[in-house]
C-alpha positions as CSV (number, residue, x, y, z in Angstrom):
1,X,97.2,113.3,123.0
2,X,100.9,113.3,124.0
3,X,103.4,110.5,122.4
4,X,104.5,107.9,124.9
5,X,106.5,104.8,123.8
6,X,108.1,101.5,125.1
7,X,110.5,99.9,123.6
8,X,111.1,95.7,123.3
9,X,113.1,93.3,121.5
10,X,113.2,89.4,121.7
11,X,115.0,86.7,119.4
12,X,112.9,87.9,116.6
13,X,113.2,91.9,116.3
14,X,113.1,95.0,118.4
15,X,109.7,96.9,119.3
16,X,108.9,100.0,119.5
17,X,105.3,100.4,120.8
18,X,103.9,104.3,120.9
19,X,100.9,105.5,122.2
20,X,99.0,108.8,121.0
21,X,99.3,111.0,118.4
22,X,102.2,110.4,116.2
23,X,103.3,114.2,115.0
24,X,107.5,114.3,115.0
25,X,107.2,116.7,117.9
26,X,110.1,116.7,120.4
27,X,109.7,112.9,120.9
28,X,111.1,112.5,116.9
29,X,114.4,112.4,117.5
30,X,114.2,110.1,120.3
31,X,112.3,107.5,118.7
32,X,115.0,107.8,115.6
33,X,117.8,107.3,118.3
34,X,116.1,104.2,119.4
35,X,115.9,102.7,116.5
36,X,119.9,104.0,115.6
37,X,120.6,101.8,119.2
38,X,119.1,98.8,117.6
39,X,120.8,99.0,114.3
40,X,124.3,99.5,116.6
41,X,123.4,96.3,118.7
42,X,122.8,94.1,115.2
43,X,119.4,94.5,115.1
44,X,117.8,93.9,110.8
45,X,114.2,93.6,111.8
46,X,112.4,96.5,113.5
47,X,108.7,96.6,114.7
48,X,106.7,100.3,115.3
49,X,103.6,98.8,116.7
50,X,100.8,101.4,115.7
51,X,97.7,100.4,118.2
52,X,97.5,102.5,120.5
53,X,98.4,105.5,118.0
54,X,95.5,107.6,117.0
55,X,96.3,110.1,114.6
56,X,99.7,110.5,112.3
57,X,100.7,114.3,111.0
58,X,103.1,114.8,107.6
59,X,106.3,115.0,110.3
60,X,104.9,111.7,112.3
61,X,105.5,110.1,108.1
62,X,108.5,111.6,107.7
63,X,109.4,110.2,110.9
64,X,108.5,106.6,109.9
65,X,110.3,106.7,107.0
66,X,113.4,108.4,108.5
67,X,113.0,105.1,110.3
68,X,112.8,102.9,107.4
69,X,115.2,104.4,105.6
70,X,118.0,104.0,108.5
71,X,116.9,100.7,109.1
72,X,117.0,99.7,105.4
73,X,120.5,101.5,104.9
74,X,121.8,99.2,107.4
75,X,120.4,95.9,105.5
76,X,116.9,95.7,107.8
77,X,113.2,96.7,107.6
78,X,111.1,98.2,109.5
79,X,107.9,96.9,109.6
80,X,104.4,98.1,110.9
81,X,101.6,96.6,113.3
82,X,97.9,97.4,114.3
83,X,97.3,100.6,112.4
84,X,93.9,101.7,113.4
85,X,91.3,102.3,110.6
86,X,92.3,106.0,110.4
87,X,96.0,105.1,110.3
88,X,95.3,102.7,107.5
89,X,93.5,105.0,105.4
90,X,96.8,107.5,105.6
91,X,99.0,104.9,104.9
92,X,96.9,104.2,101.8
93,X,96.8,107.2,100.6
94,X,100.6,108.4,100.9
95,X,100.8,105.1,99.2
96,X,103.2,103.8,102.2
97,X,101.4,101.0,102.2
98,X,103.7,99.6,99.5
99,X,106.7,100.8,101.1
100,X,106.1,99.1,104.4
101,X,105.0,95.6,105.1
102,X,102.0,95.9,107.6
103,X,100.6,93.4,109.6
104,X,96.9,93.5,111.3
105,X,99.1,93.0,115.0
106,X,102.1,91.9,116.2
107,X,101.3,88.2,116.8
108,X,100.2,88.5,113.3
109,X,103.7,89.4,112.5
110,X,105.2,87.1,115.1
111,X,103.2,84.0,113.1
112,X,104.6,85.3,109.8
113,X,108.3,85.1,110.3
């Protein structure tokens, strides 16, 4: 399924919010770029809302913590929202569950702060 994405922010953070199958293809660089913008506009707190995303290869990781690692280099975090079952397992495994704080959706993350 091809990646689509739309992109967010309010007082609290900036969203990204992708649909389909996460896999670093052509849309990598893109969604890195967007998250460059929001580190260039101030932003510390960054949201990839993971719903709508179905499956996530090795690249689509690499991508996320590309992400993180900009974000973190900056003095923000990127944090994670609504990973399906099947996401959740991955992120278990690669053990990026302890490198990410995730949150069950992005109300859930909007209560937390």
């Amino acid at each position: 399924m091809k990646l689509s994405y739309q992109s967010e922010k309010d007082d609290k953070a900036h969203y990204l919010h992708i649909q389909g199958d996460l896999i670093g293809d052509e849309m990598g660089p893109k969604l890195v770029e967007i998250v460059s913008d929001a580190i260039q506009e101030g932003a510390k707190t960054f949201v990839v809302n993971l719903k709508e995303v179905r499956y996530i290869s090795s690249s689509g990781i690499g991508l996320l913590i590309t992400m993180l690692t900009k974000m973190r280099n900056a003095g923000g975090e990127v944090y994670l929202t609504a990973p399906s079952e099947h996401v959740k397992k991955l992120l278990i495994i690669t053990k990026l569950n302890n490198i990410f704080s995730v949150y069950d959706s992005v109300e859930d993350f909007r209560a937390a702060l």
